[in-house]
C-alpha positions in Angstrom: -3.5 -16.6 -16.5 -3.4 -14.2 -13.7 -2.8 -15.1 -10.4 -3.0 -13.1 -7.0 -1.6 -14.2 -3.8 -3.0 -12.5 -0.6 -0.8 -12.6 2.4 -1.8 -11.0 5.5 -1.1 -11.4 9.3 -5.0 -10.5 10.1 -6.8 -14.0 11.3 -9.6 -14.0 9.1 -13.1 -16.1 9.2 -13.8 -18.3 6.6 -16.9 -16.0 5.1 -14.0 -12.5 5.2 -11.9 -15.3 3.0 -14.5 -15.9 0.7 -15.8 -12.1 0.9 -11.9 -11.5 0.1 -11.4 -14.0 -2.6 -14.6 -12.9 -4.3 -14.0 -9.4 -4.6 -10.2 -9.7 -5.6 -11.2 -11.5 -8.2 -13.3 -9.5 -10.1 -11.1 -6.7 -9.4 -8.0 -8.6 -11.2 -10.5 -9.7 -14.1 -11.7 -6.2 -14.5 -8.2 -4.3 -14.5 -6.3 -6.8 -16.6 -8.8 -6.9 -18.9 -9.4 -11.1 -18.7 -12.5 -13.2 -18.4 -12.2 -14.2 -14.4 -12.7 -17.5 -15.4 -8.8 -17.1 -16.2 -8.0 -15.4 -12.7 -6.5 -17.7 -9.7 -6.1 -16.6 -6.2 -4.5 -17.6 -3.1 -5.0 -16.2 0.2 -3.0 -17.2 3.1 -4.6 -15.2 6.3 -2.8 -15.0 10.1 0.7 -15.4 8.2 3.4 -13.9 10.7 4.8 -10.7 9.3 6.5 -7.8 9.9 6.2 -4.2 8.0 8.9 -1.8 8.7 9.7 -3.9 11.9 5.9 -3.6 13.4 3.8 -6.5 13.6 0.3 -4.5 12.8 -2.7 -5.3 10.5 -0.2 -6.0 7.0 -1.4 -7.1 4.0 1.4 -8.0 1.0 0.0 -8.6 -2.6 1.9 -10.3 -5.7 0.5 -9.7 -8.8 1.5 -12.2 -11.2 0.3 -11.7 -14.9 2.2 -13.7 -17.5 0.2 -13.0 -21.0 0.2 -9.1 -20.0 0.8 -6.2 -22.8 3.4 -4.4 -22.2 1.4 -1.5 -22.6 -0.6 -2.6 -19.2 2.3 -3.6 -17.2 1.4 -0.6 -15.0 -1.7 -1.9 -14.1 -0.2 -4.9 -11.9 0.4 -2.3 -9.0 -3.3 -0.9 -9.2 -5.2 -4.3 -7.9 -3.5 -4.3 -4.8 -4.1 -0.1 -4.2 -7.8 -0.5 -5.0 -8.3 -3.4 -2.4 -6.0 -1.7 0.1 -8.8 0.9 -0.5 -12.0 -0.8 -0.2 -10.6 -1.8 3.2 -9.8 0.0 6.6 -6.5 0.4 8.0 -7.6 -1.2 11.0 -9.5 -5.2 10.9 -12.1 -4.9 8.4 -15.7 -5.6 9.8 -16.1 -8.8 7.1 -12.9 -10.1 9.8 -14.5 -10.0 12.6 
């Protein structure tokens, strides 16, 4: 079963969480190959962090895929590029 935690210092309202959640999903489902009805997420929004000692907009994804193919292993790192994608560096509007 895959499972995604979402960290992230942004605050986040409770339709960006489930806007989020939504989206991250499908996106782990599709690139792991797995029914969604297998993929579980976690997001934990206005978490204090810190990224190279800055306290800007940070989001930190763990990928954790136990029943993955060792041929796909790769594809743990892609998730969290394509979401970093589909949002802006600064708060997305879906935050606000």
């Amino acid at each position: 079963m895959p499972f995604l935690k979402i960290q992230t210092n942004l605050p986040l309202s409770k339709k960006a969480e489930r806007t989020i959640l939504r989206t991250a999903s499908t996106l782990v489902a599709e690139e792991l190959d797995k029914p969604e009805d297998f993929v579980m997420l976690a997001l934990q929004a206005n978490t204090p962090m810190l990224f190279a000692g800055s306290d800007e907009p940070v989001a930190f994804l763990e990928l954790k895929a136990s029943d993955s193919p060792a041929g796909r292993r790769s594809a743990s790192a892609r998730p969290s590029a394509a979401w970093s994608k589909s949002t802006s560096a600064s708060r997305p509007a879906a935050c606000m």
